[in-house]
DSSP file (Angstrom, degrees, kcal/mol; ACC not computed):
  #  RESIDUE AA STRUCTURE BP1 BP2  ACC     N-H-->O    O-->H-N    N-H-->O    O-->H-N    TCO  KAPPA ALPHA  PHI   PSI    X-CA   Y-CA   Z-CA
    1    1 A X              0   0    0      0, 0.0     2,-0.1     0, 0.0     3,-0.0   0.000 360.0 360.0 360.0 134.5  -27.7   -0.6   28.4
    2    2 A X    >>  -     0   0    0      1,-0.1     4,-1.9     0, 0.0     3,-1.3  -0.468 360.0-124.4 -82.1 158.3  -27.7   -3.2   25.9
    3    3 A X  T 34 S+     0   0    0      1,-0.3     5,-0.2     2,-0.2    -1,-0.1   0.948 122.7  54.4 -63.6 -37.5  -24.1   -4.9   24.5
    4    4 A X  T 34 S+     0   0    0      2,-0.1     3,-0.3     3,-0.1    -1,-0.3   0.684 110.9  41.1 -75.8   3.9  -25.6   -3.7   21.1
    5    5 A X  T X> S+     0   0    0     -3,-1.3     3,-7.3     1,-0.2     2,-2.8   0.856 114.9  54.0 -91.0 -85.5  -26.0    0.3   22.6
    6    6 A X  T 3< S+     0   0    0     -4,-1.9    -1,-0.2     1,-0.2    -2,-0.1   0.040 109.8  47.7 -44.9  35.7  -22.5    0.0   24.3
    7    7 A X  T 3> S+     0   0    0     -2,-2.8     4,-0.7    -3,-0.3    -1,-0.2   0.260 110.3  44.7-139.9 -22.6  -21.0   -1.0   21.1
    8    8 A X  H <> S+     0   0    0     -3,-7.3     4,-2.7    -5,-0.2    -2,-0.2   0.780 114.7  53.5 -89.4 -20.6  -22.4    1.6   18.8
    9    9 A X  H  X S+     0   0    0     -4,-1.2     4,-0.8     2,-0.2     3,-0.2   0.970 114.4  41.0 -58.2 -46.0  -21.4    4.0   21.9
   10   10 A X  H >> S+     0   0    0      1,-0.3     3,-2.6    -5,-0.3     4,-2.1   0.989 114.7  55.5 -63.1 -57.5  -17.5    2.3   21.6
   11   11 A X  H 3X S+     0   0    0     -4,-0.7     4,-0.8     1,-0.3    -1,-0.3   0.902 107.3  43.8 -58.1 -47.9  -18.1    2.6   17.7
   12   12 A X  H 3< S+     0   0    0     -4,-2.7    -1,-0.3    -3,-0.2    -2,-0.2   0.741 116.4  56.2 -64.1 -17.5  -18.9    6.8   17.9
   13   13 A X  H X< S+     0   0    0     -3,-2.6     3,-1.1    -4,-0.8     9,-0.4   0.794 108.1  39.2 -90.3 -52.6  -15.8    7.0   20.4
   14   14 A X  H 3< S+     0   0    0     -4,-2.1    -1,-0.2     1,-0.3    -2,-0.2   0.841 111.3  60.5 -77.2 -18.5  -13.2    5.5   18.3
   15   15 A X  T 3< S+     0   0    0     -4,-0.8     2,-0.5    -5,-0.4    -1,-0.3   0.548  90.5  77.9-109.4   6.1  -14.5    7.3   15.0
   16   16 A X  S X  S-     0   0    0     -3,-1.1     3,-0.8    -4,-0.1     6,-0.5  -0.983  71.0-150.2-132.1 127.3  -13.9   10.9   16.3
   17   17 A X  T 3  S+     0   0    0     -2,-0.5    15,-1.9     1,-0.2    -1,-0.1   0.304  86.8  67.7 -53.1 -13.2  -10.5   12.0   16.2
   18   18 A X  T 3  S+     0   0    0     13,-0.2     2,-0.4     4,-0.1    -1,-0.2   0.314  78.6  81.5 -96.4  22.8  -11.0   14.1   19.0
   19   19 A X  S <> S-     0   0    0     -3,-0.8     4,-1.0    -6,-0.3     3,-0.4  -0.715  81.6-122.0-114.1 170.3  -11.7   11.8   21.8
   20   20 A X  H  > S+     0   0    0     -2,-0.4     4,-1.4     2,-0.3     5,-0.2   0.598 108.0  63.5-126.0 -30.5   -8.6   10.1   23.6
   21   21 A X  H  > S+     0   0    0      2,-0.2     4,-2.5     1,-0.1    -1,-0.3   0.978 104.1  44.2 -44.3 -52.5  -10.0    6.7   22.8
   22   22 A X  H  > S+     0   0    0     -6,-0.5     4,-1.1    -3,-0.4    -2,-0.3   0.617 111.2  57.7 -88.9  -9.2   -9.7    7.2   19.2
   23   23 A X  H  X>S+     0   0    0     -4,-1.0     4,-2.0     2,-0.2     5,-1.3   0.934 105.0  45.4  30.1-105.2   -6.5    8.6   19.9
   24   24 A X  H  <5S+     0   0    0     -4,-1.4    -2,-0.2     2,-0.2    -3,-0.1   0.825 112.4  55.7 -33.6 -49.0   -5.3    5.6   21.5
   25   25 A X  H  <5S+     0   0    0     -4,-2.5    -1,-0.2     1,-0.3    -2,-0.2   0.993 113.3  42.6 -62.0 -52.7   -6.9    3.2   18.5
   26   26 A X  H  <5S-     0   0    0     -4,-1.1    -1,-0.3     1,-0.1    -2,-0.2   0.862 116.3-110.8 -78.3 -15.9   -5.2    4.9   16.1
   27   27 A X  T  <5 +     0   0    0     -4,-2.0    39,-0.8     1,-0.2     2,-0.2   0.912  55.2 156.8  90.3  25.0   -1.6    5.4   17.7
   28   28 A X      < -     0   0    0     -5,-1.3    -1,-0.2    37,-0.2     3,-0.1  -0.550  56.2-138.7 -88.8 176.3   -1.4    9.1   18.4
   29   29 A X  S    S-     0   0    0      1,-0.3     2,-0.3    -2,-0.2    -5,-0.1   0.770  84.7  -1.0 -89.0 -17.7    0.4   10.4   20.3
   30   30 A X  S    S-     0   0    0     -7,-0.1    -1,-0.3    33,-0.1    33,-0.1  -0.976  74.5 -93.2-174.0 139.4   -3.0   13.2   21.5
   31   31 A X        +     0   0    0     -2,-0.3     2,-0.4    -3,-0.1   -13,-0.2  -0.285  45.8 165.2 -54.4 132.5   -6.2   13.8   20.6
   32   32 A X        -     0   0    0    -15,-1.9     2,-0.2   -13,-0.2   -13,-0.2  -0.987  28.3-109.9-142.5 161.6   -7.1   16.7   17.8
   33   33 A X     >  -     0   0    0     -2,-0.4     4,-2.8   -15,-0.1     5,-0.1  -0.685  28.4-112.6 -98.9 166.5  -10.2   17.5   15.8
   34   34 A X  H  > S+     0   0    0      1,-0.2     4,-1.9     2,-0.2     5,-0.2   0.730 123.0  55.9 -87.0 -14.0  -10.9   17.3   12.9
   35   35 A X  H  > S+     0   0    0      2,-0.2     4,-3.1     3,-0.1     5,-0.2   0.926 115.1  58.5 -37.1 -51.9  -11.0   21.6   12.4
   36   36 A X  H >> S+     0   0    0      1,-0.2     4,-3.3     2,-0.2     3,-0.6   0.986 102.6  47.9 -38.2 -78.3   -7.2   20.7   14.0
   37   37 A X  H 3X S+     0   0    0     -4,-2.8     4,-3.5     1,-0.2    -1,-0.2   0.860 113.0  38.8 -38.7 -56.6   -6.3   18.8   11.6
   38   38 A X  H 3X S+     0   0    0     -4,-1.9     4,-2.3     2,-0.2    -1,-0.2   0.810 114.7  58.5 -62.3 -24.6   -7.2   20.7    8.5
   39   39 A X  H <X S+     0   0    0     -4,-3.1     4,-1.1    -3,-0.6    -2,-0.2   0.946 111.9  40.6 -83.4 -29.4   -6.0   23.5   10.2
   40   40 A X  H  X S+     0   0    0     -4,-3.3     4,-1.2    -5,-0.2    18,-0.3   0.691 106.6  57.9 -50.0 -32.2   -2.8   21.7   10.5
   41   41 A X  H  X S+     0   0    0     -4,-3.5     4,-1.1    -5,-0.4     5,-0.3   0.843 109.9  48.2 -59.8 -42.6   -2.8   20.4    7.3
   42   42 A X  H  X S+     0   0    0     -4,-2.3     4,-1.2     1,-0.2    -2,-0.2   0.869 108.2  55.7 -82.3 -13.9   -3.0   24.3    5.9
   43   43 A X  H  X S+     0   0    0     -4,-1.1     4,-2.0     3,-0.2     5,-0.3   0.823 106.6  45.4 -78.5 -34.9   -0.5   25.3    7.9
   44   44 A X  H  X S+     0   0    0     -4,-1.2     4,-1.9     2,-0.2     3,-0.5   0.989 116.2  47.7 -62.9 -70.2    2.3   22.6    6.8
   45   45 A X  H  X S+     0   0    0     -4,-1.1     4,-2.6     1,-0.3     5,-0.3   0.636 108.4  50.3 -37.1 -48.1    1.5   23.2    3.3
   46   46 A X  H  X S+     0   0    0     -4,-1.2     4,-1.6    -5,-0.3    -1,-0.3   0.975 119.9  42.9 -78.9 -42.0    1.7   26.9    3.5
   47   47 A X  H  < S+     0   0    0     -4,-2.0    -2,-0.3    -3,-0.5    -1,-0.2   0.583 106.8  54.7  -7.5 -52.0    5.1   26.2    5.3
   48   48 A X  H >X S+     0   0    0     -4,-1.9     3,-2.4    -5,-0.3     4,-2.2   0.928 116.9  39.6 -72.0 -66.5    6.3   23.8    3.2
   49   49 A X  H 3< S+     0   0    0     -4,-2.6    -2,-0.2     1,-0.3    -3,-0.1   0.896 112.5  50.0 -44.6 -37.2    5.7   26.4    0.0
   50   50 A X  T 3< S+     0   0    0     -4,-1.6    -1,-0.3    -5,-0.3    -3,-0.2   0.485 121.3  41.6 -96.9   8.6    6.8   29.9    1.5
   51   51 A X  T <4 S-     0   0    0     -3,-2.4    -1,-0.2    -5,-0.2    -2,-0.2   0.893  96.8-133.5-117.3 -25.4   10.1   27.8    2.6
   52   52 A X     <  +     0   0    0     -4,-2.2     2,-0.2     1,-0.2    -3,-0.1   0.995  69.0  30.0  66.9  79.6   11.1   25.3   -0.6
   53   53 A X  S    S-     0   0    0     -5,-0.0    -1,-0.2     2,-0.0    -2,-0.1  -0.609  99.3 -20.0 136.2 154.1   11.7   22.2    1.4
   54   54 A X        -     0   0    0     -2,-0.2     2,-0.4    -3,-0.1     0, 0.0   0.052  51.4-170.2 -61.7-172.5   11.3   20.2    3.5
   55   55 A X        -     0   0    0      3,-0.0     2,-0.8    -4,-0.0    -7,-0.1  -0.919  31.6-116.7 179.3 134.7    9.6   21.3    7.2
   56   56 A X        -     0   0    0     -2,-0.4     3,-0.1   -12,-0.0    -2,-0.0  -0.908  49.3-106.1 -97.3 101.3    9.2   19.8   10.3
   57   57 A X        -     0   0    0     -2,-0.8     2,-0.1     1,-0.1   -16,-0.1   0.245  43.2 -88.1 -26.8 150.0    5.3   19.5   10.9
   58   58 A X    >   -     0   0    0    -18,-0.3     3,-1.7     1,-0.1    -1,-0.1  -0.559  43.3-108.6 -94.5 136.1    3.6   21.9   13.3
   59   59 A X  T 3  S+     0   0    0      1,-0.3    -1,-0.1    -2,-0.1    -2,-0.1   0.356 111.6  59.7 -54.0 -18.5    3.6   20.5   16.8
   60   60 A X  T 3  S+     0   0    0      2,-0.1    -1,-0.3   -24,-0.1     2,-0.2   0.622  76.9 106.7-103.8  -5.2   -0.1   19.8   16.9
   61   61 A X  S <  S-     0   0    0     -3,-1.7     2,-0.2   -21,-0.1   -24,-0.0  -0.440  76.9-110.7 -56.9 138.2   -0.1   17.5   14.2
   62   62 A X        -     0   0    0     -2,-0.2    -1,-0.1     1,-0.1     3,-0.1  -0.372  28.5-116.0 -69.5 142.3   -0.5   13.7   15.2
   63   63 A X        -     0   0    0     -2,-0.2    -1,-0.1     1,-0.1   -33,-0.1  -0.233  41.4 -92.4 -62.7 166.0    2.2   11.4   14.8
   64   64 A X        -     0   0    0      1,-0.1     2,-0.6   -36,-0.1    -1,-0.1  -0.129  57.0 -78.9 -74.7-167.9    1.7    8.7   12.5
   65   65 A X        -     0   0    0     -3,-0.1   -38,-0.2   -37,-0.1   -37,-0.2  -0.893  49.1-101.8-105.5 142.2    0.4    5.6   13.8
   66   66 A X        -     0   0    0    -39,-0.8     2,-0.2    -2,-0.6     3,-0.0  -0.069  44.3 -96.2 -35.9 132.7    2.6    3.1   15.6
   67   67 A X        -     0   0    0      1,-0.1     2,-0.3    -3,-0.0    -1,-0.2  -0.446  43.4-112.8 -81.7 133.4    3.7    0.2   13.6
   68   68 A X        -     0   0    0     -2,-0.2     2,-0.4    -3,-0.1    -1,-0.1  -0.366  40.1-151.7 -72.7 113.4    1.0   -2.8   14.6
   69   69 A X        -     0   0    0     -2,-0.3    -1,-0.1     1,-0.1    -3,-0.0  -0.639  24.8 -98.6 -96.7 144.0    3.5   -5.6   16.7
   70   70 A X        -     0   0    0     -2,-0.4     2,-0.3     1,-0.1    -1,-0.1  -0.273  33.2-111.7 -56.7 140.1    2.6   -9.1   16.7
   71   71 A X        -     0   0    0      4,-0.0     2,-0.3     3,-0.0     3,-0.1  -0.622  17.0-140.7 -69.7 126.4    0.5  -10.8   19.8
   72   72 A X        -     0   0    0     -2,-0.3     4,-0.5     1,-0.2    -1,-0.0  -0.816  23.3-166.3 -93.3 140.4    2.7  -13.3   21.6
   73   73 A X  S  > S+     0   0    0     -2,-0.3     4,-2.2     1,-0.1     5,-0.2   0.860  82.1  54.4-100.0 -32.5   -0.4  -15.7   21.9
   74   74 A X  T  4 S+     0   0    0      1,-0.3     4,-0.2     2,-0.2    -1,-0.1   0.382  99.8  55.1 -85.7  10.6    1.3  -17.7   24.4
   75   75 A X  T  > S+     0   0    0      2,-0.1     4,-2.9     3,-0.1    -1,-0.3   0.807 108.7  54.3 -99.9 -49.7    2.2  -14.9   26.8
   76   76 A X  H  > S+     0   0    0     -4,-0.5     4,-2.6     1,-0.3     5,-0.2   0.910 107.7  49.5 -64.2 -46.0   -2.0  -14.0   26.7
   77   77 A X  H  < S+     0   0    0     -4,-2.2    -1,-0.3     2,-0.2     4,-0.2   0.851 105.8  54.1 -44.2 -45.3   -2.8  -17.4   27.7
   78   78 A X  H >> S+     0   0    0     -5,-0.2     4,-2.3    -4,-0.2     3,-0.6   0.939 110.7  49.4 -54.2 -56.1   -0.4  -17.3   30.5
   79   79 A X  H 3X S+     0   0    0     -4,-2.9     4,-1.1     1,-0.3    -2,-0.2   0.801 109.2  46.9 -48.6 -50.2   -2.1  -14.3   31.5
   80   80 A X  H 3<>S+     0   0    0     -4,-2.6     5,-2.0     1,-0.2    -1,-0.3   0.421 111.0  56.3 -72.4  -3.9   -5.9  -15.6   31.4
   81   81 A X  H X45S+     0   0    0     -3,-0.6     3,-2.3    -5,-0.2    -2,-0.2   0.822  99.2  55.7-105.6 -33.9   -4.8  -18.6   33.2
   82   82 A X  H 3<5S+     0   0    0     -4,-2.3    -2,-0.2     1,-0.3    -3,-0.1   0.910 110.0  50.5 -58.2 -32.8   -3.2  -16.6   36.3
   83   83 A X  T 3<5S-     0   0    0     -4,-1.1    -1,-0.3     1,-0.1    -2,-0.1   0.209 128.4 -99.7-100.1  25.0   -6.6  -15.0   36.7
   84   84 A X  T < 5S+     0   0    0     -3,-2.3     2,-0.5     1,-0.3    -3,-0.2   0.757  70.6 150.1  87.4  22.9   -8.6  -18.4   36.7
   85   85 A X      < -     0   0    0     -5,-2.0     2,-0.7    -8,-0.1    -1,-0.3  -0.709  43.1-134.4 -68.9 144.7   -9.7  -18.2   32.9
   86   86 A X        -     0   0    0     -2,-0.5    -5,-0.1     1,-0.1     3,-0.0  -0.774  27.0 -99.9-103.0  86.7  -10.0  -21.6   31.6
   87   87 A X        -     0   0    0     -2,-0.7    -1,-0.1   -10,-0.2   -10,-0.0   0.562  47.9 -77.7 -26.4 160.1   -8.4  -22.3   28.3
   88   88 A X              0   0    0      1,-0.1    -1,-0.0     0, 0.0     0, 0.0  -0.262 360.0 360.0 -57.6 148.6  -10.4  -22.5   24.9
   89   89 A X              0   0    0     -3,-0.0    -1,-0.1     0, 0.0    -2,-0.1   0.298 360.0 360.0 -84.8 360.0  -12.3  -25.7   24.2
């Protein structure tokens, strides 16, 4: 397998919602498809209307995605250097 194969494979992984990679990328909490989703989407909605208010989303909805935390760069360096990486030139 070529790096360009593996990379469109990584690339089909990460871009359907139902695989536990793309999952991960995006910062749910669990994998759904995308029939899940919409069917979750009609179910909040129909929810939301037939109650007048707000609604705590149906359990199979994804959380939102995680707020993105800053890289300690010097922590990752530390790290490549315990396992005999050699800093950048």
């Amino acid at each position: 397998m070529t790096i360009t194969e593996a990379a469109r494979l990584a690339m089909q992984l990460v871009g359907d919602p139902a695989s536990a990679t793309s999952a991960a990328v995006i910062g749910w909490n669990h994998p759904i498809s995308r029939e899940g989703i919409v069917l979750a989407d009609i179910y909040n909605l129909i929810h939301r209307a037939l109650i007048d208010g707000q609604i705590e989303p149906h359990w199979i909805t994804p959380t939102t995605p995680r707020p993105v935390r800053e890289i300690d760069h010097d922590a990752v360096d530390a790290a490549l250097r315990l396992t005999g990486h050699l800093p950048a030139a």
